[in-house]
Each structure stands twice: as structure tokens, then as C-alpha cells.
C-alpha positions in Angstrom: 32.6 243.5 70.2 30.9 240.1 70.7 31.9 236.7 71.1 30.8 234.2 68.8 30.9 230.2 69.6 31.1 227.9 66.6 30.4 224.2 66.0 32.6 223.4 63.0 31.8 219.7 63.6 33.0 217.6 60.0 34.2 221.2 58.2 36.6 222.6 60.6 39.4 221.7 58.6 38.4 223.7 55.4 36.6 226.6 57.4 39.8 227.1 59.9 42.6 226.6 57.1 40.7 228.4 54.6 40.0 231.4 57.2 36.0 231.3 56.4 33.1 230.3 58.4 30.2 228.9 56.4 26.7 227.8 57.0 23.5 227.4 54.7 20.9 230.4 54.8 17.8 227.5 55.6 17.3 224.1 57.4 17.0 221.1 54.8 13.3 221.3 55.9 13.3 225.0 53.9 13.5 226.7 57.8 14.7 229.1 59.2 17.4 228.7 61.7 18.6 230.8 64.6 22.4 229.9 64.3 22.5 230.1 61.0 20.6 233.7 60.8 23.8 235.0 63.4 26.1 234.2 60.6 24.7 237.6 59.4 25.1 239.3 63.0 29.2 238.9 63.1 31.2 241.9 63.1 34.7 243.3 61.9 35.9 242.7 65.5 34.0 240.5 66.9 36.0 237.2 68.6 35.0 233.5 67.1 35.6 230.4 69.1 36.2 227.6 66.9 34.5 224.0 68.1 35.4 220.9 67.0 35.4 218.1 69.1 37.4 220.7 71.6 38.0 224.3 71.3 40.4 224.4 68.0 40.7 227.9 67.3 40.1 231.4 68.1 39.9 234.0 65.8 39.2 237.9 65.0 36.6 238.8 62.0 38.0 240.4 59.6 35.2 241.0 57.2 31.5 241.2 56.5 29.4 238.4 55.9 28.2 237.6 52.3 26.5 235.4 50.2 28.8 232.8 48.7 28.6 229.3 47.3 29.2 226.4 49.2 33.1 225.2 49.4 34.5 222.5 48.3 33.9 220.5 51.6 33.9 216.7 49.6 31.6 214.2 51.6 31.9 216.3 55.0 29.3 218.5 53.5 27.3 216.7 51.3 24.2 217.3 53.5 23.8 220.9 52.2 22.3 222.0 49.3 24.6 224.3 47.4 21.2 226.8 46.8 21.5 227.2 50.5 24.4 229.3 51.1 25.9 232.1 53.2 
């Protein structure tokens, strides 16, 4: 089991009611991105503490990661490009 620490920043909402973490696969830039590669590293298990602002949340995995395309966040995630998903 591992322990995971998440910065939810303007998408907590969504993520935390919708029971999903989400991040793009790349940087804007087209790079590569440590956090963002660990999306792939969580567990069935493993223990996510939800940030935003202050710890929010914690929470058990339940399933897999996969590729998927980016929710519905309105203008809180308008900085990501939907090609850029996981």
C-alpha cells in the first residue's frame, strides 16, 4: 500500500464528488511530467490525500488507472488540452 498526496487545486469539486482523480498525460509545453506519470503508479489499495487549499479528503483506490477524456470541469480546467488525458 502507498500513500498518495494530491493537489486538486480549481478541480476538487468534480474530482472528489465525482470519485475520480484526473490529470493530463503531458505538460502544455508537450513534457513529460513526474506527477502526472504517478497517476499511472496508484494502486487498488493505495490511500489518496485530497489537497485543496487544506486537506479535503482522504480516500481508498478502488480501481486501475485508464485513459479517459477530460471531464466536464467548465473554466476550472480550461488550461488542459482534452488530447492530453489520463
Amino acid at each position: 500500500m502507498k500513500f498518495w498526496w494530491v493537489n486538486h487545486k480549481k478541480t476538487f469539486k468534480h474530482e472528489f464528488g465525482g470519485g475520480y482523480i484526473w490529470s493530463p498525460k503531458k505538460n502544455t509545453n508537450g513534457a513529460r511530467n513526474p506527477f502526472y506519470d504517478n497517476m499511472r503508479e496508484v494502486q487498488i489499495g493505495d490511500v489518496v490525500i485530497s489537497f485543496a487549499s487544506e486537506v479535503r479528503g482522504i480516500g481508498v483506490v478502488t480501481a486501475s488507472a485508464i485513459t479517459y477524456d477530460k471531464p466536464n470541469f467548465g473554466k476550472a480546467g480550461e488550461n488542459w488540452d482534452k488530447a492530453q488525458v489520463l
